[in-house]
NUVOLUM-90173 format. One record per residue (C-alpha): residue number from 1; x negated, z negated, y negated. Coordinates in pm, whole numbers. Last residue first. Layout:
pos X Z Y
NUM X Z Y
...
***
This chain:
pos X Z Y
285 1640 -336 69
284 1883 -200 -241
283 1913 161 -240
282 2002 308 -575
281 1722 576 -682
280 1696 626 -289
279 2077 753 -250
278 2000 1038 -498
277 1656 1130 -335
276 1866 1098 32
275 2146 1351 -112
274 1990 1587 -298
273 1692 1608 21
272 2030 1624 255
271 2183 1952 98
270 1836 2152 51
269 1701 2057 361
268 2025 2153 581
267 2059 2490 366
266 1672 2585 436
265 1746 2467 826
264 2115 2634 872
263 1937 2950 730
262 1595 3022 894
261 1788 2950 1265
260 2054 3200 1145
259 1780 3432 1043
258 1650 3374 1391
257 1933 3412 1586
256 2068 3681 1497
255 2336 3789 1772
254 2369 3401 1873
253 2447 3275 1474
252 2673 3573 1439
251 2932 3471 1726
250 2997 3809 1969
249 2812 3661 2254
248 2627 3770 2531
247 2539 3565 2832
246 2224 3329 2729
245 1879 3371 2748
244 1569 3414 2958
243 1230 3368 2791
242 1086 3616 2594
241 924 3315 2348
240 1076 3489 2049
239 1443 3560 2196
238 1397 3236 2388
237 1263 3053 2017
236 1572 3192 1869
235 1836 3129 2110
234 1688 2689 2080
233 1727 2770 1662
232 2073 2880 1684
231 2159 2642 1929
230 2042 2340 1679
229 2246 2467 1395
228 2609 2442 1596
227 2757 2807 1554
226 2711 2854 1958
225 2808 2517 2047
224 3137 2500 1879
223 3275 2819 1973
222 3179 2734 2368
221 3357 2447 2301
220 3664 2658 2205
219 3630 2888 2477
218 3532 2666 2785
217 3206 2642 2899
216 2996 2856 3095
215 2920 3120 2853
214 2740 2818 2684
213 2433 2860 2945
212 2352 2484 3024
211 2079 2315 2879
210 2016 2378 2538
209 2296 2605 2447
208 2501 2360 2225
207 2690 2057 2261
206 2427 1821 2419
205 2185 1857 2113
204 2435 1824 1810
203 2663 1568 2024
202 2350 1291 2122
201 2209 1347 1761
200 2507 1205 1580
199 2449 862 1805
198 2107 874 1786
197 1995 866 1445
196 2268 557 1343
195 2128 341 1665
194 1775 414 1521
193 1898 286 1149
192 2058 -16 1265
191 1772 -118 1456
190 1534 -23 1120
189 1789 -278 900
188 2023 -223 622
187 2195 77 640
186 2184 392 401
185 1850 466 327
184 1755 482 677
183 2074 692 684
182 1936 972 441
181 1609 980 542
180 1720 1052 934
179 1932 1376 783
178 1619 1435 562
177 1374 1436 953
176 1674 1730 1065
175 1502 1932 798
174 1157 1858 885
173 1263 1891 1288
172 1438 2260 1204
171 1156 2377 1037
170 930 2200 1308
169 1128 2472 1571
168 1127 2748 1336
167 725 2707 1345
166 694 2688 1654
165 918 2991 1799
164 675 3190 1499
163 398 3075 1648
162 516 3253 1993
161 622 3545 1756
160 273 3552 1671
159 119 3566 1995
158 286 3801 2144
157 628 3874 2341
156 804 4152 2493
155 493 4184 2814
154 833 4101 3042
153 737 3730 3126
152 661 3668 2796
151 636 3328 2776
150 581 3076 3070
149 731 2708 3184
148 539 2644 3543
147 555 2326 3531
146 234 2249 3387
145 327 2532 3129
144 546 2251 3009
143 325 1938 3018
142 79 2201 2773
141 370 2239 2508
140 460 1904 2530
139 149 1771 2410
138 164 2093 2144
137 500 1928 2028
136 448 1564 1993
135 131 1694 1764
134 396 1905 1554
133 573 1584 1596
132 314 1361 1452
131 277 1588 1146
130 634 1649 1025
129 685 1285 1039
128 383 1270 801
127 577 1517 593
126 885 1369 587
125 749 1017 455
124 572 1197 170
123 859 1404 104
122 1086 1058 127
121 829 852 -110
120 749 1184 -344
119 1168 1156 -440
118 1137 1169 -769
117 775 1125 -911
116 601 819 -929
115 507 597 -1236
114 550 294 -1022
113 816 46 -992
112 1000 290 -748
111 700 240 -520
110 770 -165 -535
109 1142 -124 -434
108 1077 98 -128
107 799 -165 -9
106 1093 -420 -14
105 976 -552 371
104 1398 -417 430
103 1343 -89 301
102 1020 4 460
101 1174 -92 799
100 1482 164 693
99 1221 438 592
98 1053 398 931
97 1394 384 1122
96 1484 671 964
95 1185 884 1084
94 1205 715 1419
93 1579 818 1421
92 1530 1182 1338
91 1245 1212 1584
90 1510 1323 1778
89 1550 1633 1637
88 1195 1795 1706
87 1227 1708 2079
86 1541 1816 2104
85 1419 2146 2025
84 1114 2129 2237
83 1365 2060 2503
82 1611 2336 2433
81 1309 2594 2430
80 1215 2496 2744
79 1522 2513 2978
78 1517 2835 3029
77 1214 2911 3117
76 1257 2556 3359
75 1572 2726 3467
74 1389 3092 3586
73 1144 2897 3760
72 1377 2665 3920
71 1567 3046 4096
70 1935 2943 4117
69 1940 3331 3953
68 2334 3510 3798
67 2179 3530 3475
66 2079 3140 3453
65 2231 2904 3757
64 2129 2567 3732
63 2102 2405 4072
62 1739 2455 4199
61 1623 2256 3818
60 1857 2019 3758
59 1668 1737 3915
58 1294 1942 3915
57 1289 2082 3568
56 1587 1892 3409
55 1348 1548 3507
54 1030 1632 3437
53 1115 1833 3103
52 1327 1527 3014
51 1059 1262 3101
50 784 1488 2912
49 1055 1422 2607
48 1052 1072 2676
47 688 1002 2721
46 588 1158 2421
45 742 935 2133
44 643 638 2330
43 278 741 2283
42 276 837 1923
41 459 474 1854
40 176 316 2073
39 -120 448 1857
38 -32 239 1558
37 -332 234 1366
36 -268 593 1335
35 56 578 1236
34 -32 384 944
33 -331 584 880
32 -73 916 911
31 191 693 672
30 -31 641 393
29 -171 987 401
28 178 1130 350
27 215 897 77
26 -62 991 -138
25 70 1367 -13
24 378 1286 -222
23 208 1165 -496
22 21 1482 -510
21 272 1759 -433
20 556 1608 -734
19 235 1543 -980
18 175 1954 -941
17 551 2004 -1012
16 565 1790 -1349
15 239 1973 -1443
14 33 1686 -1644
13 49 1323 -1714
12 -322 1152 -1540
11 -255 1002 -1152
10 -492 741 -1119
9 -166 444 -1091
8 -55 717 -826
7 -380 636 -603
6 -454 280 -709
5 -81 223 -579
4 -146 407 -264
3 -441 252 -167
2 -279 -64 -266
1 0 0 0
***
C-alpha cells in the first residue's frame, strides 16, 4: 500500500488520459506482488478447471455424441473451448472477492483519499486479474493437449487464429472480471462477494454451447443459449481453433461468431466499467 501511495503521491499534473494508464498500472503491480506472495490462490485457481477437463474428458467423454461420433477424442475437441471459457469467467468471483476484501480492511477508502484518477483502482485490479488468468489459461492449455485436445485437425487453422481464440477468450474474462467489480463493490464481505460471482455464473456457462451441442435442447432453451455472450465466444474459438462445432443454426451470434464474440465483450465492458466506477465513488467498506 505505501508503494502505491509514494507512487501516485509522485505523479506530476499532466495528460488526464496518460495519469488514467499510470495509476492504474501502480495498482496492477500492487496486486501481481500481492498475488505473488500468495502462491496458493494461483494454485487453487488451476486445479478446478484441470478437474473439469479431467473429469468431462474421461466421465462424459465416450457418451457425448458430437456430429453424429461417441468418439472421446472428438468430445474432448469439443469440449475445450467451453472449458477455457469457463475458465476465464469464473475468475469473476475471485476478482470480486478481492475488491470486496479490499473493501472491508478500508484500503478502498484510503485510495479514494489520494489524488487518483477515476476508476485506476478497478482497471488496476482488472488488469492483474487479467494477468493470472492468461497464466491460468496457458497451464490449461498444455493439461489439454495432455488429453489429447488438438487444433486444426483439417490443416483450416494457423497460428494466428489460434492467438486470436486466446485473445477473445481473456476479452471475454476482462469484461466478465467488471461484472465481478461491480458486486464486490456491492456487498459487504469477500464470502458474500464469491457466493454473488457464482451463482449468475452457474446459468451463463451451463446454458449455452459449452458442453452439450445446443441442437440438442429444446427450442426455446436452445434460443437462450445460442444468443447468451459466453456461447458466442466458446463457437468462436472452435471456428478459430478448427475444432468440431455445433449443428447449424440460423441465430446471428452462431453464424458470426467472432464479431458477435468482439461485441457482447466491448458492450459488456463498456456498460459494467460505468457502472462499478459509479458504484466505487459511493461504496462504504
Amino acid at each position: 500500500m505505501s508503494a502505491v501511495t509514494d507512487a501516485v503521491r509522485g505523479t506530476a499534473p499532466g495528460n488526464p488520459l496518460g495519469q488514467s494508464v499510470r495509476d492504474s498500472l501502480v495498482v496492477a503491480k500492487r496486486n501481481l506482488i500481492r498475488m505473488s506472495r500468495i502462491p496458493e490462490m494461483v494454485i487453487f485457481g488451476l486445479i478446478q478447471p484441470i478437474m473439469f477437463v479431467v473429469l468431462f474428458t474421461y466421465v462424459f467423454g465416450g457418451s457425448m455424441q458430437i456430429g453424429g461420433s461417441t468418439s472421446a477424442t472428438d468430445y474432448t475437441n469439443f469440449l475445450m473451448a467451453g472449458i477455457f471459457a469457463q475458465t476465464v469467467t469464473f475468475a469473476t468471483a475471485g476478482a470480486g472477492a478481492g475488491i470486496a476484501d479490499d473493501m472491508h480492511k478500508g484500503l478502498i477508502d484510503r485510495f479514494r483519499s489520494l489524488p487518483m484518477a477515476r476508476g485506476a483502482v478497478l482497471t488496476g485490479r482488472t488488469l492483474a486479474d487479467l494477468v493470472q488468468t492468461a497464466l491460468t489459461l496457458l497451464v490449461l492449455a498444455a493439461v489439454a493437449l495432455l488429453v489429447g485436445w488438438r487444433v486444426g485437425s483439417d490443416g483450416s487453422t494457423n497460428a494466428a487464429r489460434v492467438l486470436a481464440a486466446f485473445g477473445l477468450l481473456l476479452l471475454l474474462g476482462y469484461a466478465f472480471t467488471w461484472i465481478g467489480a461491480l458486486i464486490g463493490l456491492s456487498v459487504r464481505t469477500p464470502e458474500a462477494a464469491t457466493s454473488g460471482g457464482l451463482i449468475w455464473l452457474f446459468p451463463v456457462t451451463f446454458i449455452s454451447n459449452a458442453f452439450v451441442d445446443t441442437g440438442n435442447m429444446t427450442p426455446w432453451l436452445r434460443h437462450i443459449a445460442e444468443w447468451n455472450p459466453f456461447s458466442a465466444t466458446v463457437q468462436a474459438c472452435r471456428v478459430l481453433f478448427a475444432n468440431p462445432g455445433q449443428s447449424a443454426s440460423d441465430a446471428w451470434p452462431m453464424q458470426h461468431p467472432v464479431w458477435a464474440s468482439l461485441i457482447y465483450s466491448v458492450l459488456i465492458i463498456l456498460i459494467f466499467r460505468t457502472l462499478a466506477v459509479r458504484k466505487y465513488r459511493s461504496a462504504t467498506a
